[in-house]
Steps between C-alpha positions, in 0.01 A plus 500: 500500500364643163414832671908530600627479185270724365639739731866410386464565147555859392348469182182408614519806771508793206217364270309435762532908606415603159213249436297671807631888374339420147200263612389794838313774280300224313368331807485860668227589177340162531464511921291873395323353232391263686423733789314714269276235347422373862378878571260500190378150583424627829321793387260332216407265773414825734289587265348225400424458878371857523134468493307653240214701601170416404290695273249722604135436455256781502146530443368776301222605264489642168424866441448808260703717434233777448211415821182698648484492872171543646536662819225606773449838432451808792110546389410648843574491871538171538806291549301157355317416222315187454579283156135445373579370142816423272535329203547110522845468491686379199250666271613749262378828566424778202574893493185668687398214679504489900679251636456590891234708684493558888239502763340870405237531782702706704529736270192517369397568834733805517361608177147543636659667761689790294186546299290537749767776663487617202144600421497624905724768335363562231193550689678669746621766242224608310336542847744743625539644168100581454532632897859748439372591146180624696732704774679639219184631351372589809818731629533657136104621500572645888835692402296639160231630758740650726679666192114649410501581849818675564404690168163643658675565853764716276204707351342566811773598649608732214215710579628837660411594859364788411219365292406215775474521891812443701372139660402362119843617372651329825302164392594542122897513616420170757350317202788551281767358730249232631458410102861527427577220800234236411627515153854443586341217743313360159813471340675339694256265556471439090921444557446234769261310309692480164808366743257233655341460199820433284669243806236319554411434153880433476471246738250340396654487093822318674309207733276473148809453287632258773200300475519507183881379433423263813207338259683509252788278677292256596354488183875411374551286781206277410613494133891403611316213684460313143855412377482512101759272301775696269641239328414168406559164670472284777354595800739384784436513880708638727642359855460654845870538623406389828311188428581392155224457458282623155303751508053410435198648500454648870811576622514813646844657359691834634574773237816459292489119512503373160222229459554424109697555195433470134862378314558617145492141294889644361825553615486207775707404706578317880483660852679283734666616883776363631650507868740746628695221618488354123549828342834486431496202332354618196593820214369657215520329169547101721286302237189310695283224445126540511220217508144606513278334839264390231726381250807364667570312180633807340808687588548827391795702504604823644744768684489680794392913338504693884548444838296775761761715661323473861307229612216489690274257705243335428269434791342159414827348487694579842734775612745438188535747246514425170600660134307498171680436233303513107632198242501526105397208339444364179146428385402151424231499214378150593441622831224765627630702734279743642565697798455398902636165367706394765889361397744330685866684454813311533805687456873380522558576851847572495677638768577925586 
């Protein structure tokens, strides 16, 4: 058989030895190259499997920069104040010229209130004035007579015994000490008036001057009723948090709750909030897309300028909470943008 006499031959033994000793490192290198490509092939198609994650849409709504807030002002003890005009929305508004007045019947009402108070004490202190001006008088003429008085009682009784009878010098000395009591009684009388005199026109100077400042608060209060415009631009409408919902003509609104805003017509730019689940997924400076609700057409460009450092919830839309983040962009002249346009965001949506 071929296979023996292979066997047999020892010449074919040796070169056979030293054919596998030169030939084993090449296939060695080839068997790893091979392994190693098979590694990388398996990884590209890993990723290539890997699914990519979809980009994130947000809506959001373009802003200035430089903004007035109109805000319910604390005009008086109530908690409420009824809108009862605004400026159309969308119109723009001038320097000086109100944009929102509340309900001011309340107030007003309180106003005829503090003025009436107030002329009570008025009233009330010229009254007592005229009447402790008169006491005053009144206890100054009685301790001048006692003083005449205590004078005559002192010349009486400087008359010697000798030259008078012994029951008239007797009366003389009575008179003296009975003059000498009744005006010590007159003056302390004077001393008690001047001290009621002097509290209770004190008194009456400080529940004036409260009336007064009181009046003069509500007269403030009625005037901080009528929000004036700094700035000019669009009047904007703002949103209960509760409802969403815009705020009109009639709502009754707490105090602090903004109810409009005036934008500057410069230094734009978007407002947009994102999910705390979704947060992650985006980073300062990730370049966005932009396309306006009423021209979708157009696609602007942009990048993402600051992400809130806390979020916070927003009632109207569930028990999430949510950041704001603020987006550069650059202006398209063939497109007006004005602010409370509302933009649709789409960012990369790459992964943490």
């Amino acid at each position: 058989m071929p296979l023996k006499r292979l066997s047999k031959s020892p010449a074919l033994f040796p070169l056979s030895l030293a054919s596998l000793l030169v030939f084993a490192p090449l296939a060695a290198n080839a068997s790893g190259a091979a392994d190693q490509g098979q590694s990388s092939s398996i990884q590209n198609k890993l990723q290539a499997d890997k699914p990519k994650l979809m980009p994130l849409l947000l809506t959001g709504q373009v802003a200035s920069v430089v903004s007035q807030p109109f805000v319910v002002p604390k005009a008086g003890d109530s908690w409420r104040y009824q809108i009862q005009w605004m400026m159309p929305e969308g119109s723009l508004a001038k320097p000086d010229q109100v944009v929102v007045i509340f309900d001011k019947s309340e107030i007003d009402n309180r106003i005829e209130q503090l003025e009436g108070s107030l002329l009570r004490v008025t009233a009330q202190e010229q009254s007592q004035s005229i009447e402790l001006n008169a006491q005053l008088l009144q206890a100054e003429f009685d301790l001048k007579q006692a003083k005449l008085e205590l004078e005559k009682a002192q010349l009486d009784a400087a008359i010697p015994a000798e030259y008078i009878a012994a029951k008239d010098y007797a009366d003389n000395q009575f008179e003296q000490l009975k003059a000498t009591s009744e005006l010590s009684k007159k003056r302390q009388a004077l001393s008690e008036i001047e001290d009621r005199r002097t509290a209770a026109l004190s008194q009456l100077a400080i529940d004036k001057k409260r009336a007064q400042l009181e009046l003069s608060q509500a007269l403030s209060g009625l005037d901080q009723l009528e929000l004036t415009a700094d700035i000019a631009g669009p009047v904007l409408y703002g949103r209960d948090p509760w409802s969403d919902k815009k705020y009109s003509v009639g709502d009754s609104v707490q105090i602090g709750r903004q109810v409009a805003n005036i934008p500057a017509l410069n230094e734009l730019e978007v407002v947009a909030w994102v999910n705390e689940v979704d947060v992650d997924r985006i980073k300062i400076g990730e370049p966005v897309h932009l396309r306006l609700d009423s021209q979708s057409s157009v696609q602007l460009s942009g990048s993402i300028d600051e992400i809130s450092r806390q979020a916070r919830k927003q009632p109207a839309w569930g028990d999430s909470n949510w950041f704001k983040i603020s987006i550069k962009f650059e202006n398209n002249e063939q497109v007006e943008i004005i602010p409370g346009m509302s933009v649709l965001v789409e960012t990369e949506g790459h992964s943490s």
